[in-house]
N, C-alpha and C positions, 0 to 999 in steps of 0.2 A: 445061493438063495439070497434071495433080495431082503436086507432088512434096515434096522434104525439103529444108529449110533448119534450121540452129542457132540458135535464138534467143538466143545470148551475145551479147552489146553491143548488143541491138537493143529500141526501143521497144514495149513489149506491152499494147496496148490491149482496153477489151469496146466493143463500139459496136455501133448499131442502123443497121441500114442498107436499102436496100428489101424485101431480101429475109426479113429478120427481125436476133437477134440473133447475135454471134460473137463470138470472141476473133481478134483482128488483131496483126499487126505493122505498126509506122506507120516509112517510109523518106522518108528526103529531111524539107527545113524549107518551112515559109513557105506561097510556092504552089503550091510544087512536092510538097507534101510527100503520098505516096500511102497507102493502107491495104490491106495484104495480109492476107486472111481465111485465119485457121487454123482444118482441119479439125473438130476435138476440142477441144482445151484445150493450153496452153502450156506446161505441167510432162513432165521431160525434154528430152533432147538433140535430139530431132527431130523436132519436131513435124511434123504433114500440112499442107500448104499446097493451096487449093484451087483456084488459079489465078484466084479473083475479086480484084477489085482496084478502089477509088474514089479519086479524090482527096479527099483530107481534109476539105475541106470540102463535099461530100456524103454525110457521116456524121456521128451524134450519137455524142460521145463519153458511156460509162457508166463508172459505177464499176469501175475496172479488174481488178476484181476479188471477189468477194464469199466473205467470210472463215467456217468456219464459226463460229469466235469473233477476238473483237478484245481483245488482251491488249493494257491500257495501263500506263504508269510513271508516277509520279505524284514530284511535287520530283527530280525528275534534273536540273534545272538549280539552281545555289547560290543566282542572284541571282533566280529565282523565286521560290523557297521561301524567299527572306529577304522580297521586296516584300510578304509573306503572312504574315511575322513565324514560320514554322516553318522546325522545326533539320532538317537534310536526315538523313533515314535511313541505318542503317548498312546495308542490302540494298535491291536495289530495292522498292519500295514496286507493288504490282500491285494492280490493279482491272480488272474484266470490264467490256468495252459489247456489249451485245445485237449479232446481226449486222442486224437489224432498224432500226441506228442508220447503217447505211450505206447514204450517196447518193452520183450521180457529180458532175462538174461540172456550173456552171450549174442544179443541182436547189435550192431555196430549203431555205434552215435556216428550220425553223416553230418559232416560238416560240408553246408551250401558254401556256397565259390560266391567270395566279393564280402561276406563279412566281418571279416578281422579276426580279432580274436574270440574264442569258444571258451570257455572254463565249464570244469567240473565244479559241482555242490554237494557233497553228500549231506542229506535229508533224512531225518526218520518223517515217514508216512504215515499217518491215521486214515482209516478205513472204517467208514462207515456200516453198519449193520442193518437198518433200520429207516424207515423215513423220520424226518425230525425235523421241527421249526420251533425256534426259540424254546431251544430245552437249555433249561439253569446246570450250570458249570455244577452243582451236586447230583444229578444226575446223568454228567455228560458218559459216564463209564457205560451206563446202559446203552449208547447207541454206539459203542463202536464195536466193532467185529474183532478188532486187532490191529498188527501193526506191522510193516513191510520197511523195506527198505528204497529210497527214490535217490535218484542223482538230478535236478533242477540246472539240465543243461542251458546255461545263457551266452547268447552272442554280447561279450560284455561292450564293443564298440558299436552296435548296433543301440542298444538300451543308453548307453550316456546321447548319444546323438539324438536320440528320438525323444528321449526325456519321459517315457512312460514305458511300460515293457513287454506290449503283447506281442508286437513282434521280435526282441531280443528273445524271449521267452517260449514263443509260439510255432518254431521249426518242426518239422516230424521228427523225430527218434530223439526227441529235448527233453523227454521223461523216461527215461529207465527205471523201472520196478521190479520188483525182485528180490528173494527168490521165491518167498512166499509169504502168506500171512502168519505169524504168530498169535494166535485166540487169546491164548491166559500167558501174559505179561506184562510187570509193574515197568511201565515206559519211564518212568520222572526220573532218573539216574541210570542210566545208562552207554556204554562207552562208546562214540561213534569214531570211526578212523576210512581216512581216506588215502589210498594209494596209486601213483601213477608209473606204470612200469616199475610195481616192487618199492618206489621210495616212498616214504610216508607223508604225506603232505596238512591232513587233516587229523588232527587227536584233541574230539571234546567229549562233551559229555552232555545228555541230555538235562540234565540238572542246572546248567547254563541257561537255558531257553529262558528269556524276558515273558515272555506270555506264556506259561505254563498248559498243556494241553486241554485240562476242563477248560477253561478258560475261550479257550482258540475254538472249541467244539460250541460255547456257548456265543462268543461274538458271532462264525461264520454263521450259527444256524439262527441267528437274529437278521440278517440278511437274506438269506435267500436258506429253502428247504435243502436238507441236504436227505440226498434216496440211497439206496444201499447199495453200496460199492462205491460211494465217491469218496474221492481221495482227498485228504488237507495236510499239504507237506508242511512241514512245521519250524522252518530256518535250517541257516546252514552255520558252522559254526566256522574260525577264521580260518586260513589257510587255502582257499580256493585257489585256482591257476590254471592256467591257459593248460589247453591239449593238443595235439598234432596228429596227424594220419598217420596208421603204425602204431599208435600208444594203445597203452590198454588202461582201462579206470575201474578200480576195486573198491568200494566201500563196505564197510564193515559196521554191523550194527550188533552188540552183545545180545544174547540171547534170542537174536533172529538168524541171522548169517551173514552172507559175502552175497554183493549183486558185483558180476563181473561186464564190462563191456568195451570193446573196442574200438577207434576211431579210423574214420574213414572219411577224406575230402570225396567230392561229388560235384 
């Protein structure tokens, strides 16, 4: 039976499943853990639910979303932008990634042939809800949906040589999102960690972040509307570093989960 459920507090996933693709809510953990397919799309209080229903693990999860744009920060964290030898900005510092740069989990980051080094970024994500333009940083909570997990792949000899960074930034598979949204949860402290083949490479804390997220929701939507579903990564903290074909790259965000993804030259 077709009916309505709230998706506050609730996991919001896209995933492919026999019958094609959908937007889902994922309940329960582990083995137990099920996928409830929503009718339409996720935005708003009540979405359709359609009554199908798989366990988790006969479903591919997808990018949980696909943004019309991906608004990033760039030195939001201090001890980034020092390991980098730059002085952190007095506003947030913004840069476009194509929506073209977004993959789900388990999709390979392809590293093009000729540009040097690639590093990983683990990113907590904000996602939009809502249409919004110049909404005040006290009501930036109302427009967002929740919060995912991104990895802000940069070709980092690419971006010094060009001196600006759409194309460092701008490759296909250079936004990994994932694994899904989290609705209800307090972002301002929480633990990010980034792993490359198992070793730990990133361990901060959202608490770190220079420009605090009302904040970032309030600057980006003074420039340009932001529509629901678009994404504003929101720094990386220090410890970034090159990848290779054959690695695999884990990020970890507390009370969201693990985006896994693996590299691949091309």
């Amino acid at each position: 039976m077709i009916g309505t459920r709230r998706v506050d507090g609730v996991r919001l996933a896209r995933i492919a499943h026999p019958g094609g693709v959908a937007f889902a809510s994922i309940e329960g953990d582990g083995d137990d853990a099920q996928v409830l397919e929503i009718a339409e799309h996720p935005f708003g209080n009540n979405p359709n639910f359609t009554g199908k229903r798989w366990p988790l693990a006969d479903v591919r999860l997808l990018a949980p979303i696909l943004p019309s744009k991906v608004i990033a920060v760039g030195r939001n964290y201090a001890k980034h932008a020092a390991e980098f030898g730059n002085e952190l900005p007095k506003d947030p510092m913004l840069f476009i990634k194509p929506s073209t740069t977004v993959v789900g989990p388990n999709v390979p980051i392809r590293r093009p042939r000729g540009v040097g080094r690639v590093d990983f970024e683990g990113e907590l994500a904000i996602v939009i809800g809502q249409p919004v333009k110049n909404v005040p940083a006290a009501r930036a909570a109302s427009a967002i949906l929740g919060y995912t997990v991104a990895n802000d792949v940069s070709a980092r000899d690419l971006q010094k040589a060009d001196g600006q960074w759409g194309r460092a930034k701008g490759f296909d598979t250079f936004c990994p999102l994932g694994p899904w949204i989290e609705t209800s949860l307090d972002a301002a402290d929480l633990a990010l960690k980034s792993e490359v083949d198992g070793v730990l490479k990133q361990d901060g804390r959202t608490s770190d972040l220079v420009h605090k997220i009302p904040e970032l929701v309030e600057f980006v939507s003074g420039v340009m509307t932001l529509l629901p579903g678009d994404v504003i990564l929101t720094g990386t903290p220090e410890g970034v570093g090159p990848i290779e074909d054959g690695q695999s790259v884990s990020i970890t965000i507390e009370g969201i989960g693990t985006l896994t993804n693996p590299v691949q030259d091309v």
